[in-house]
VOBA-1610 file (N, C-alpha, C; in pm, whole numbers, padded with zeros to 5 digits, always signed):
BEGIN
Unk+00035-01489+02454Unk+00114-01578+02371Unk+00216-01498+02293Unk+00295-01549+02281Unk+00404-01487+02245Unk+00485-01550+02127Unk+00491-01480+01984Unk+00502-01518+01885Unk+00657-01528+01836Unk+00724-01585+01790Unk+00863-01634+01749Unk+00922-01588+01617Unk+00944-01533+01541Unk+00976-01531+01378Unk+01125-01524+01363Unk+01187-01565+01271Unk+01335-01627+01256Unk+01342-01434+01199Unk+01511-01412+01329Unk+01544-01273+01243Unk+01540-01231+01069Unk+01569-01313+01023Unk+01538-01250+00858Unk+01430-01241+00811Unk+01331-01301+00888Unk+01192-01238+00890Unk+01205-01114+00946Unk+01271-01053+01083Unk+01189-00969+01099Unk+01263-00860+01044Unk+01423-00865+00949Unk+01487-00802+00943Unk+01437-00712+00833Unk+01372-00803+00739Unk+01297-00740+00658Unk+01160-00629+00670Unk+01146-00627+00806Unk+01061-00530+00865Unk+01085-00379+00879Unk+01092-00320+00803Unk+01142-00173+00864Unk+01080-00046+00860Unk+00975-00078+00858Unk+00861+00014+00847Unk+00746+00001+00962Unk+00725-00064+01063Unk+00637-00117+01129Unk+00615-00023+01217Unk+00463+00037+01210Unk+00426+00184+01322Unk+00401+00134+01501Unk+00377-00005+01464Unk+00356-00028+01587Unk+00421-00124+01699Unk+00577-00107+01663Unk+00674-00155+01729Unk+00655-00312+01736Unk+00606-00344+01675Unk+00611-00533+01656Unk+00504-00552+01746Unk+00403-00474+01780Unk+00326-00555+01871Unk+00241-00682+01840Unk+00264-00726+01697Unk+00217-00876+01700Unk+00255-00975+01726Unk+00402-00972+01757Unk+00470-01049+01853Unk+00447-01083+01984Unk+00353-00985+02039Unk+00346-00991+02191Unk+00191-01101+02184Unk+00135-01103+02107Unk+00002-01170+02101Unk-00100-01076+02089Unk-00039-00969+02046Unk-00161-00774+02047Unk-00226-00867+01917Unk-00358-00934+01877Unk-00417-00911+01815Unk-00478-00804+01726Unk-00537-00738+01792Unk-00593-00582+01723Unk-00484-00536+01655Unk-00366-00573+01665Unk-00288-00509+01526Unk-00311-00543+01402Unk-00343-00678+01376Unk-00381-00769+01269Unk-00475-00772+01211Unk-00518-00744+01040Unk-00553-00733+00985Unk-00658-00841+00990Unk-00798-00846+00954Unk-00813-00982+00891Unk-00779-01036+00775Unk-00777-01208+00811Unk-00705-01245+00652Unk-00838-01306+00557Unk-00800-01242+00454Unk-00924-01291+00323Unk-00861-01424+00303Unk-00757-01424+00261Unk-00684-01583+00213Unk-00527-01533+00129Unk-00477-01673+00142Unk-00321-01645+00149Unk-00343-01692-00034Unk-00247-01632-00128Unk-00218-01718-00271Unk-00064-01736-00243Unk-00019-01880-00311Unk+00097-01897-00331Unk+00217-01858-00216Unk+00152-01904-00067Unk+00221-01875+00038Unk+00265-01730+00040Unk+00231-01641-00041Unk+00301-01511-00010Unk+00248-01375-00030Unk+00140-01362-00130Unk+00046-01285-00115Unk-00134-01313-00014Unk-00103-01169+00065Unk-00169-01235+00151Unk-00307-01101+00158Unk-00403-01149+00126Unk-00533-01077+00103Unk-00622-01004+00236Unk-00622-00918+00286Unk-00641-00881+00395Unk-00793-00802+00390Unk-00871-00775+00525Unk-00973-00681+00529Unk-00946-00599+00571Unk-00864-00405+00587Unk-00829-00375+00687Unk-00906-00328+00770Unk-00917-00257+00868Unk-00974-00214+00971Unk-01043-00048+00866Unk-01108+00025+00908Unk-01083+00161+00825Unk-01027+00267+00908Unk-01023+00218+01055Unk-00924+00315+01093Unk-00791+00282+01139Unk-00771+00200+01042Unk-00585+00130+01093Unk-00545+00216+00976Unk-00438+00263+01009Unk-00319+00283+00892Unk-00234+00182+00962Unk-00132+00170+00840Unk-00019+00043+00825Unk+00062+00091+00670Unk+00183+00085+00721Unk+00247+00109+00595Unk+00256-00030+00494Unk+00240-00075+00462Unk+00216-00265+00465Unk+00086-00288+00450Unk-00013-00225+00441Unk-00137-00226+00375Unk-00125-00144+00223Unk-00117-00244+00110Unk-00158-00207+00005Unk-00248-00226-00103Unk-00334-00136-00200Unk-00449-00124-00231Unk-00443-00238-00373Unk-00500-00330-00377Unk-00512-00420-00513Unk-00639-00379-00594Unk-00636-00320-00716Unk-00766-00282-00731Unk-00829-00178-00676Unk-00957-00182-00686Unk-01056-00053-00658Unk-01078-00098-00522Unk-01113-00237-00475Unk-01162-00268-00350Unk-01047-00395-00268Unk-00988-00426-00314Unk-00883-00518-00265Unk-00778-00485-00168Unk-00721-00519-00111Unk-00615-00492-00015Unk-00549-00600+00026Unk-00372-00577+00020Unk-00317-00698+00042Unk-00216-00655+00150Unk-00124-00753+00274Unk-00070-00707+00351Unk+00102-00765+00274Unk+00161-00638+00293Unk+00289-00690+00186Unk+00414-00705+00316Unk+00371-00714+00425Unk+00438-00720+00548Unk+00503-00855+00563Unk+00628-00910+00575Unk+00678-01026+00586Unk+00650-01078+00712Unk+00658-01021+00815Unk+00605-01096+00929Unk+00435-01125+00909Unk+00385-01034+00899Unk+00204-01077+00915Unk+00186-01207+00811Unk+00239-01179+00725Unk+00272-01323+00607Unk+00281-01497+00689Unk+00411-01477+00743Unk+00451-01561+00828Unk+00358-01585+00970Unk+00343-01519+01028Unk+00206-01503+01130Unk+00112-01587+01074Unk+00061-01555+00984Unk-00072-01607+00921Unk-00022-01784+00892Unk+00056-01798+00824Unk+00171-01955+00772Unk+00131-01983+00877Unk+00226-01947+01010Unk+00286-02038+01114Unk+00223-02051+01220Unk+00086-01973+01221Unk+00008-01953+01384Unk-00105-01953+01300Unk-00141-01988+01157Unk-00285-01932+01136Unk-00391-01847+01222Unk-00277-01736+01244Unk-00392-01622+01316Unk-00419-01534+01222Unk-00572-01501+01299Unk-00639-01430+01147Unk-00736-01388+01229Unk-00730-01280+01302Unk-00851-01193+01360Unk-00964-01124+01298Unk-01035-01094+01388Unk-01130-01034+01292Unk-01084-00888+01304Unk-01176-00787+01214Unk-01112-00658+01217Unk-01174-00608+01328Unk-01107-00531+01389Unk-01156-00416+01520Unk-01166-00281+01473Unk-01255-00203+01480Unk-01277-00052+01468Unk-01203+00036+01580
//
């Protein structure tokens, strides 16, 4: 499946290590989602061996994905994998 996001979504992307592969339907890129607040902060589990520049630390134990596409992903496809090791 193959995912859609309006360019100023993705323009705002410019850090992404893994060449957009959540576009292609690559699950295992994707974080799990804890829950979205206020459409835009978006609460994630990460993997512990993912790095992501777009994984950032809330707190001592929190983690949020500050990534505009995974944001939108989550909105528009409610995909929300589980984490993969």
């Amino acid at each position: 499946m193959n995912i859609t996001l309006d360019a100023d979504i993705l323009n705002q992307v410019n850090h992404c290590r893994r060449d957009f592969s959540c576009l292609t339907g690559d699950k295992n890129c994707l974080c799990e989602v804890e829950r979205l607040i206020d459409h835009s902060l978006l609460f994630i589990k990460p993997a512990i061996n993912k790095t992501c520049n777009y994984k950032m630390s809330f707190g001592y134990s929190a983690f949020y994905c500050n990534c505009p596409a995974r944001v939108e992903i989550y909105t528009r496809y409610n995909i929300c994998p589980p984490c993969r090791l």
